[in-house]
C-alpha positions as CSV (number, residue, x, y, z in Angstrom):
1,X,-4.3,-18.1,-54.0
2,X,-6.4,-20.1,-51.2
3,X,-9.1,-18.5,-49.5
4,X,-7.6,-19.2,-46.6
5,X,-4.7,-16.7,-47.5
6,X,-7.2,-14.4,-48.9
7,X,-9.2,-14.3,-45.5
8,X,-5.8,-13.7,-43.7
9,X,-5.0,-10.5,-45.8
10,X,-7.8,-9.3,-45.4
11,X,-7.7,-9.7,-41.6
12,X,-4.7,-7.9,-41.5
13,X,-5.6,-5.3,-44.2
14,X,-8.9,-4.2,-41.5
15,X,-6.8,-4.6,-38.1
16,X,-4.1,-2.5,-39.8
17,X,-6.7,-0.1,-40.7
18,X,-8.4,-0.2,-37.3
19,X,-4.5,0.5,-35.6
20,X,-4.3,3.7,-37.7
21,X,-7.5,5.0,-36.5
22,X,-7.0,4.6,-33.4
23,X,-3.1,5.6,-33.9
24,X,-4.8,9.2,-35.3
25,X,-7.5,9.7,-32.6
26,X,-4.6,9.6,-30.3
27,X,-1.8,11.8,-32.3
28,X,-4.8,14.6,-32.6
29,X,-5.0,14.6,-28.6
30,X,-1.9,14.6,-27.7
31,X,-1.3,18.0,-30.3
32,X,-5.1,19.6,-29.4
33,X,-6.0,19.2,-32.9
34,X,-9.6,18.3,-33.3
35,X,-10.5,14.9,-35.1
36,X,-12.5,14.8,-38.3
37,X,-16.6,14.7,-37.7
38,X,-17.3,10.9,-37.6
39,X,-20.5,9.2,-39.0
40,X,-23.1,8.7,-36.0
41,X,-23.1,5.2,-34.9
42,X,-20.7,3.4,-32.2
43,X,-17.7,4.5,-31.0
44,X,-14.1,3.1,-31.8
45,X,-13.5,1.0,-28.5
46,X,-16.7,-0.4,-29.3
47,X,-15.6,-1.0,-33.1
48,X,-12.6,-2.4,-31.9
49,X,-14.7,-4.7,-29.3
50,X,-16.6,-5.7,-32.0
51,X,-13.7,-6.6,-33.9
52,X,-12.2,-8.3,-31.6
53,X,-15.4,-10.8,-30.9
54,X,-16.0,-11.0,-34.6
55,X,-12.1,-11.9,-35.6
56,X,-12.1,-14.8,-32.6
57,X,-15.9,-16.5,-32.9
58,X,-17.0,-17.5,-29.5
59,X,-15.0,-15.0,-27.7
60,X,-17.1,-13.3,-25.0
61,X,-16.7,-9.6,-25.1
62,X,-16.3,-8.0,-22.5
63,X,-18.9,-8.3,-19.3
64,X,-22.4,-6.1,-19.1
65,X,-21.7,-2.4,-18.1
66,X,-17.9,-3.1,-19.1
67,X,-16.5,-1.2,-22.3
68,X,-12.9,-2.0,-23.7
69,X,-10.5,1.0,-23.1
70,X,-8.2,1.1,-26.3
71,X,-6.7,4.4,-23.9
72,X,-6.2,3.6,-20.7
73,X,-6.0,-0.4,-20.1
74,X,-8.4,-2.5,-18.2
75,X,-7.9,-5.6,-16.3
76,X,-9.8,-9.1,-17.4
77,X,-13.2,-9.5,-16.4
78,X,-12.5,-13.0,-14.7
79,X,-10.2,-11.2,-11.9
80,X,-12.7,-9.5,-9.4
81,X,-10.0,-8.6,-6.3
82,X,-10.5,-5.4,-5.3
83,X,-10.5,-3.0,-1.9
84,X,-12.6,-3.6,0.6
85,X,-13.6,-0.3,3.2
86,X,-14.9,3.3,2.5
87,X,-16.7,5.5,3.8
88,X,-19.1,3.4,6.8
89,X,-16.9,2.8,9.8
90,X,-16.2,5.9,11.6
91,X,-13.6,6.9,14.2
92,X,-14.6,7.3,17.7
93,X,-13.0,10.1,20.2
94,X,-12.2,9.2,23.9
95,X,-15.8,9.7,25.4
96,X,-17.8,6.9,22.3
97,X,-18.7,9.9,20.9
98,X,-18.5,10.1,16.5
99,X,-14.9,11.9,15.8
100,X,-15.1,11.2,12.0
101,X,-15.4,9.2,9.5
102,X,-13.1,6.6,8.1
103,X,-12.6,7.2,4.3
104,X,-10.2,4.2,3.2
105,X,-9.7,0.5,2.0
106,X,-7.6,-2.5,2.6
107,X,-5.3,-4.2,0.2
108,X,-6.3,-7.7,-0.2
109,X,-3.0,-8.8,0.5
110,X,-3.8,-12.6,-0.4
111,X,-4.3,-11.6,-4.1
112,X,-1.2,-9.8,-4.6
113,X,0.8,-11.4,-7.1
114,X,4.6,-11.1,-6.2
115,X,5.6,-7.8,-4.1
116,X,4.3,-4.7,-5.4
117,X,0.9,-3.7,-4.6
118,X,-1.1,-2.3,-7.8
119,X,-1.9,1.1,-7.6
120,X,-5.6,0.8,-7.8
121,X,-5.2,-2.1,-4.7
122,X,-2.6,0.2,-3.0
123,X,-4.6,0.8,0.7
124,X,-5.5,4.2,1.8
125,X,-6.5,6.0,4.9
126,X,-7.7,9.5,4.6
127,X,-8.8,9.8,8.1
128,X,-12.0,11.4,7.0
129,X,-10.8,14.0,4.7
130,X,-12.1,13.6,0.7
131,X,-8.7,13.2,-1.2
132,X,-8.6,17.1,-2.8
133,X,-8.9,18.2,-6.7
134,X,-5.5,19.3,-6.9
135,X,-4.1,21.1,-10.7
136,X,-0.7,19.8,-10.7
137,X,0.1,23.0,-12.3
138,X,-1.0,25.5,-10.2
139,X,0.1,22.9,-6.9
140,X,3.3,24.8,-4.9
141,X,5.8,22.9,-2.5
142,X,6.9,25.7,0.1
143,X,10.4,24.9,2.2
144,X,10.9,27.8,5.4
145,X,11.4,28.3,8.6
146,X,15.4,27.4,9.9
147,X,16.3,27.5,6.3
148,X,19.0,30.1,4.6
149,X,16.7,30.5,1.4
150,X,13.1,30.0,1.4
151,X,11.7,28.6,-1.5
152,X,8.5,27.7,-3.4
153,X,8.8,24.7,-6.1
154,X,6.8,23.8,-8.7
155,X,5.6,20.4,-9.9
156,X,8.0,21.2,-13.0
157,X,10.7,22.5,-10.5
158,X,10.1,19.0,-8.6
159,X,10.4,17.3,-12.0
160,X,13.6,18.6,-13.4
161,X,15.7,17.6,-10.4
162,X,17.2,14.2,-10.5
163,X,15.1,11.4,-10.0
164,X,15.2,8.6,-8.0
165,X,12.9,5.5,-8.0
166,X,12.5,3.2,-5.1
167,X,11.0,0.4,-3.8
168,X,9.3,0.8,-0.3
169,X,5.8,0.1,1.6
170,X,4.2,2.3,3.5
171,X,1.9,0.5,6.8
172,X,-0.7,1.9,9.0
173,X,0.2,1.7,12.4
174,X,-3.3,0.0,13.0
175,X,-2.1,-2.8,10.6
176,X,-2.3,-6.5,12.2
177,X,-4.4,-5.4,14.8
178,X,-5.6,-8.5,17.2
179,X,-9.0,-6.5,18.1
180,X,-12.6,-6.0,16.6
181,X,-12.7,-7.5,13.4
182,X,-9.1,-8.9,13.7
183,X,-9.8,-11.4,15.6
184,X,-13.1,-13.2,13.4
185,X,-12.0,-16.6,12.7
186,X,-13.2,-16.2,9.2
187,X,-10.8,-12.8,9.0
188,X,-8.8,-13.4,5.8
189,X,-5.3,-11.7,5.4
190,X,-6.7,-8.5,3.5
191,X,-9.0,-7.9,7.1
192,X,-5.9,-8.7,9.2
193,X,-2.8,-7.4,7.6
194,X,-4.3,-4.9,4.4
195,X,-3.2,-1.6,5.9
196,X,0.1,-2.2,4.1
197,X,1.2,-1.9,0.4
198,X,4.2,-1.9,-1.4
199,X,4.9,0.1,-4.7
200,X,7.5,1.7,-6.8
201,X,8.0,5.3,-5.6
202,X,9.8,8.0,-8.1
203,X,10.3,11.1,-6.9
204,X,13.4,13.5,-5.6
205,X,15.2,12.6,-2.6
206,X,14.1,15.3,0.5
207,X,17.8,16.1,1.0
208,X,18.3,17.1,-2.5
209,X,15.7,20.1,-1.8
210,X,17.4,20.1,1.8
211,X,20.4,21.1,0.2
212,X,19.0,23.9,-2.3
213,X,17.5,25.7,0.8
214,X,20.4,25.5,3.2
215,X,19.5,24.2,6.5
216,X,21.0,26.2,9.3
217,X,22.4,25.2,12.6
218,X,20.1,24.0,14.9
219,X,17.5,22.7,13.1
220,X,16.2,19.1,14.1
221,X,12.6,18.6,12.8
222,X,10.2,19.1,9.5
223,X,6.8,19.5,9.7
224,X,5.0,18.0,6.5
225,X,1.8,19.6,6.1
226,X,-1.2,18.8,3.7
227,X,-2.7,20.7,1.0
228,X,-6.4,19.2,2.1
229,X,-8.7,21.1,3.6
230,X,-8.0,20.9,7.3
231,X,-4.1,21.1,7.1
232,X,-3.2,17.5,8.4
233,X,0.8,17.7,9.2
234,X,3.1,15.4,11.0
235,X,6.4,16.1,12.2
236,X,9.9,13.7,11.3
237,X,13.4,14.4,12.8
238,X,15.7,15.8,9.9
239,X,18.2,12.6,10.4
240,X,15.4,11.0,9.0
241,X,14.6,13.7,6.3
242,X,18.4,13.7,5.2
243,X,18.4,10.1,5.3
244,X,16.2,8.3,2.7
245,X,12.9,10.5,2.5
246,X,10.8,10.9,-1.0
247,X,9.2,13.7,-2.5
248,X,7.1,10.8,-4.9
249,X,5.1,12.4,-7.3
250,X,5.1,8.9,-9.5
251,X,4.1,5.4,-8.4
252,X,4.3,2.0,-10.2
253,X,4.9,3.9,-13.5
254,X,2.5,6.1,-13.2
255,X,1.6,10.0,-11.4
256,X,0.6,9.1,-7.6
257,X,-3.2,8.6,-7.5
258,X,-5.3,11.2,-5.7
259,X,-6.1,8.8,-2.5
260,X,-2.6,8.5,-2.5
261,X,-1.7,12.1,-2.6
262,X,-1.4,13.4,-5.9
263,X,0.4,15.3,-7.3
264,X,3.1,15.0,-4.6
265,X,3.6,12.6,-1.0
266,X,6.0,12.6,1.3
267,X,7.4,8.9,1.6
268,X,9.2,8.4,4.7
269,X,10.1,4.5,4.1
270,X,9.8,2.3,7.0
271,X,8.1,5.0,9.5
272,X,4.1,4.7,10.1
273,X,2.3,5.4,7.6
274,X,1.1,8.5,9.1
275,X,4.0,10.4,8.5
276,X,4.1,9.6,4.7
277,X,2.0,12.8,4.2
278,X,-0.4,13.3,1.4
279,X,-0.8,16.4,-0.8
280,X,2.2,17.5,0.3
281,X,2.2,21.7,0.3
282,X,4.1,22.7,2.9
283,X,7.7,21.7,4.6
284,X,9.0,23.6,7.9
285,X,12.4,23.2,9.5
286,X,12.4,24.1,13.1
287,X,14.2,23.2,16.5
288,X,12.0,21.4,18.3
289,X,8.5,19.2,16.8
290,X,5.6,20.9,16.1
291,X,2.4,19.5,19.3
292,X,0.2,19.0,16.3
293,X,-3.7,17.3,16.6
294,X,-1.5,14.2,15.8
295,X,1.2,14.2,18.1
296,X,-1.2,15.7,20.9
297,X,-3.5,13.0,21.2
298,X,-4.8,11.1,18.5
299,X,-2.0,8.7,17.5
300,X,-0.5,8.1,21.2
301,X,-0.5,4.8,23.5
302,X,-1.4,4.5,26.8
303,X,-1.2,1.3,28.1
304,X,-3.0,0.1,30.8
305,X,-0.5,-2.8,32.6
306,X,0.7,-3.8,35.7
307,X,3.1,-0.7,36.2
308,X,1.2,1.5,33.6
309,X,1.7,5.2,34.0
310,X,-1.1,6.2,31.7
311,X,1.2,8.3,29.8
312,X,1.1,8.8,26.4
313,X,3.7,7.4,24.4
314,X,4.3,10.2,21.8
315,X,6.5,9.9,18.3
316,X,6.3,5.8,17.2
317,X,7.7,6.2,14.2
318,X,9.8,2.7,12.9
319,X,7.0,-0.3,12.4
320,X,8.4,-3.7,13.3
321,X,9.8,-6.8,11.7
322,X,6.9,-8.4,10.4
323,X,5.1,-11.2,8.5
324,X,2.3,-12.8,7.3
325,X,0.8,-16.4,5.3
326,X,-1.4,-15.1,2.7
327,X,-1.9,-18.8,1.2
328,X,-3.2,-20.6,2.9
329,X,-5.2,-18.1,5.2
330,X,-8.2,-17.4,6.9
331,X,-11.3,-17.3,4.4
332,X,-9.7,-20.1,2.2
333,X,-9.9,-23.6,1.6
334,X,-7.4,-26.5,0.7
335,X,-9.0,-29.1,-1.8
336,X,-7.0,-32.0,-1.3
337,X,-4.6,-33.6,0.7
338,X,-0.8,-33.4,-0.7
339,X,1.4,-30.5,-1.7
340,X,1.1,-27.2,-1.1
341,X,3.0,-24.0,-1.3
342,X,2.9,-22.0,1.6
343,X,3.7,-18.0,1.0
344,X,3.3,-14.5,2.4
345,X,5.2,-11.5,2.7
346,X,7.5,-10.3,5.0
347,X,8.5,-6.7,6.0
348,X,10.6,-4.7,8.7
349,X,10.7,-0.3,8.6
350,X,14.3,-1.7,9.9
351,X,15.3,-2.4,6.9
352,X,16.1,-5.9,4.8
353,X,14.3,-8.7,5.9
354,X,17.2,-11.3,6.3
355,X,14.8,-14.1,7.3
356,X,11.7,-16.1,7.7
357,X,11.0,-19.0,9.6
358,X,7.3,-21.1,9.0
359,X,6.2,-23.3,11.2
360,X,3.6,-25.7,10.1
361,X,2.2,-27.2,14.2
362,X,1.3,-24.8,15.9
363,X,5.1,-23.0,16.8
364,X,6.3,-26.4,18.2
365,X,8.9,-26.6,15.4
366,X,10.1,-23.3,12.9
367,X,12.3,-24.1,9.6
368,X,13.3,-21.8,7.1
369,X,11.1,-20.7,4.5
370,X,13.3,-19.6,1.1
371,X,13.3,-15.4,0.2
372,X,11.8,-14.5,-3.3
373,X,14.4,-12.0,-4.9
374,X,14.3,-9.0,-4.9
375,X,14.7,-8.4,-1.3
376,X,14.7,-4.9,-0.8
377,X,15.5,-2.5,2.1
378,X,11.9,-1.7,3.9
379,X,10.2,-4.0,1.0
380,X,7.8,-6.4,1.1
381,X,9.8,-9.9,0.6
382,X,7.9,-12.8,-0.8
383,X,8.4,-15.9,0.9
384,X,7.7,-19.6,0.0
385,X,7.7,-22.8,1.5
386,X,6.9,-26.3,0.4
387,X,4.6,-27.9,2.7
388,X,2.6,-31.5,2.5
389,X,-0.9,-31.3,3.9
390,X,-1.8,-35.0,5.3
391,X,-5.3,-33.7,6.3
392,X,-4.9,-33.2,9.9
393,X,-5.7,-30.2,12.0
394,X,-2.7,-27.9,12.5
395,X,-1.7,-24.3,12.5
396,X,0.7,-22.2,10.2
397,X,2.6,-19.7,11.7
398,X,5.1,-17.2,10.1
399,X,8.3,-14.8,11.6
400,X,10.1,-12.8,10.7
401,X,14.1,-11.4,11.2
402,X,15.2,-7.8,9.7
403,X,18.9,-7.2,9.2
404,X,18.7,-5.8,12.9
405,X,18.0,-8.8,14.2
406,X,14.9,-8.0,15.5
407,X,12.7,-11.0,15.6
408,X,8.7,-10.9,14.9
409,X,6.6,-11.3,18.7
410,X,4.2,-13.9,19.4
411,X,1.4,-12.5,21.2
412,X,2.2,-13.4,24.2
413,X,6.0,-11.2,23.8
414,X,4.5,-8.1,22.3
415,X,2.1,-8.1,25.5
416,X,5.6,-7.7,27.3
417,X,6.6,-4.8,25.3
418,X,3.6,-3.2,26.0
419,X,3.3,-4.4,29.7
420,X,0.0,-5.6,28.7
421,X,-1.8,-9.3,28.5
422,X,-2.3,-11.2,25.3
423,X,-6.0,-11.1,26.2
424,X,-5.5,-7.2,26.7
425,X,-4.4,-7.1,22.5
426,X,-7.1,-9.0,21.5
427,X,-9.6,-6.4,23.0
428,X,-7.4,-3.3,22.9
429,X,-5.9,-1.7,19.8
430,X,-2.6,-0.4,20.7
431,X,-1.0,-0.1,17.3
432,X,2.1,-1.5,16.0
433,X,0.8,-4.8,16.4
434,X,3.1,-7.0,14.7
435,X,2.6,-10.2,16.2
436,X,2.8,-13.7,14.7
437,X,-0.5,-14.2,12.4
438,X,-1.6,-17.8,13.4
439,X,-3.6,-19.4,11.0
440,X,-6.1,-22.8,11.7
441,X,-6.1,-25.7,9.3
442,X,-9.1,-27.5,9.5
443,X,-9.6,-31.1,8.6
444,X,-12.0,-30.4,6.4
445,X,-9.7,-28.0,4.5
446,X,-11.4,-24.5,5.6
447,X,-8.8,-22.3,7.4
448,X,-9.8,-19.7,10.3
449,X,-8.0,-16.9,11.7
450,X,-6.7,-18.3,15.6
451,X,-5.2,-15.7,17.0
């Protein structure tokens, strides 16, 4: 026998032996059986580490203050995207004064490979309130109010229903904003556009539970309310509750993550992302919505136009067709002249996005860009389209058509809706800002946000 066949058994004979230990450790976990006393020295991610580096010579391990996780996986060193926010801007209330603070982080969208969002780069947006320690088991759903039987579910009540599992995103109704730091010129896609996310929901359809309770005669809104500590709730019309609402307690594969609202969230697909409420506790049926903190004041319009009223434009719910380029994009750089993929996502709380135009000067001239399957009903849709760069200045635009036919606004239009100027957007955040994302190819390859 060769010693290069002997060194190959007895690679096999030690990784073999190295599966079964860890194949063991795992077994007397998952049963609550303690594992046998093991002789000080390291642990088995770092023998396996070890291993690893000693098996492949001149394979780095992994980086300083990084440990392998044989349990729970963990990405490649080399890929650094991550969330950007947290706990450092604040919210303001009408008179400057400090309201409180803004606990969340954007997706950077221009590092999202295909159409669903990773749950650990999913956004988030607490509004302030430190996502709660919640014990799945002791956690209780409770349905009243204009209901024949009142009921409390359990997580394991939840869980034995049928299951559904759906693609959707969810999108803050501040996403795309064209104010404040939306309108740097070095703004890349994840500052613009990264208060939208799109994952895998599985959970039991609303009306299922609808159903079990009985919903009498008359009744024409639910109030969601939150298990954290100050309550938060939002109201949704029960033809949208009967219609394609979530009760998600898994996403991408795995339980919902606490920022997202473990162990259970409301997913209203294509409604603001307000109303997909987190930690859900507590569902009432009434006849008329609930003039919560949220419908009272703090998530209103008032817009300030030629023939403004200064009323407060109460219950947005649907977000708009909407787009944009995340290669190329603001905070990136094209090396050389030639070919070039141009892509992004699309979306509409509509439904299906049925098309996407790119235009590659400025808006002068749009053809259509090609639709990545899957496209999915209130999805983010991957878009593509070849594009020759011949060095020149120029600017990419992207829009966007649901299967409504509603057509994405340039500035200029979504300053109509509103009554308002394009300069007004720019300095005002209205919400539901899903205008065309301009971006600015420079001729020395750098592109800046121009809107």
């Amino acid at each position: 026998m060769s010693a290069k066949k002997s060194d190959r058994r007895q690679f096999l004979r030690n990784g073999a032996a190295l599966v079964g230990l860890a194949a063991g450790a795992a077994a007397a976990r998952s049963t609550g059986a303690q594992p046998l006393p093991q002789p000080d020295g390291p642990s088995l991610q770092q023998d396996l580490a070890k291993a690893a580096a000693d098996t492949y010579e001149g394979t780095p391990g992994p980086a300083p203050g990084q440990h392998f996780d044989a349990v729970y996986g963990l990405r490649s060193r080399y890929e650094t995207s991550g969330r950007v926010g947290g706990i450092g801007a604040f919210h303001h209330g009408p008179d400057g004064k400090f309201s409180r603070p803004f606990l969340g982080a954007l997706t950077p969208l221009q590092d999202v490979i295909g159409i669903i969002t990773p749950a650990a780069l999913h956004y988030y947006d607490s509004h302030g309130y430190i996502p709660p320690d919640i014990d799945p088991k002791q956690h209780r759903l409770l349905v009243h109010g204009m209901v024949d039987r009142p009921m409390i579910f359990t997580m394991e009540d939840l869980k034995r229903l049928p299951a559904v599992t759906r693609t959707h995103f969810i999108e803050c109704n501040a996403n795309g904003t064209t104010s404040g730091h939306g309108r740097d010129p070095e703004a890349t896609p994840q500052i613009t556009h990264g208060l939208t996310s799109c994952s895998i929901w599985t959970g039991v359809v609303l009306s299922r539970v609808l159903e079990m309770v009985g919903v009498k005669k008359g009744a024409s809104w639910i109030l969601a309310e939150s298990a954290e500590g100050t309550r938060f709730s939002k109201g949704i019309p029960i033809e949208k509750a009967m219609d394609d609402c979530l009760l998600a307690y898994g996403q991408n594969g795995e339980a919902v993550r606490p920022e997202q609202g473990y162990p259970l969230r409301l997913i209203s697909p294509g409604y603001e992302g307000i109303y997909n409420v987190k930690w859900l506790s507590r569902l009432e049926l009434a006849d008329m919505p609930a003039i919560t903190e949220r419908e009272l004041y703090y998530n209103t319009t008032v817009t300030e136009g030629k023939f403004a009223d200064h009323k407060s434009r109460w219950f947005r719910f649907e977000v708009g067709a909407n787009s944009v380029i995340t290669r190329p994009a603001g905070g990136q750089r094209l090396d050389s002249h030639g070919f070039c993929e141009i892509t992004g996502l699309a979306w509409s709380g509509a439904g299906a996005i049925r098309r996407v135009e790119v235009s590659t000067d400025n808006g002068q001239t749009w053809k259509d860009a090609e639709l990545q399957a899957p496209v999915l009903s209130k999805s983010h849709t991957r878009f593509g389209f070849p594009w020759a760069w011949n060095g020149g200045e120029t600017v990419l635009m992207s829009r966007s058509t649901d299967d409504r036919g509603q057509v994405q606004p340039t500035l200029v239009e979504l300053g109509k809706i509103w009554d308002v100027s394009a300069d007004y957007l720019r300095t005002h955040g209205l919400g539901h800002s899903n205008a065309i994302r301009p971006w600015k190819v420079m001729a020395d390859g750098s592109v800046l946000n121009a809107i």
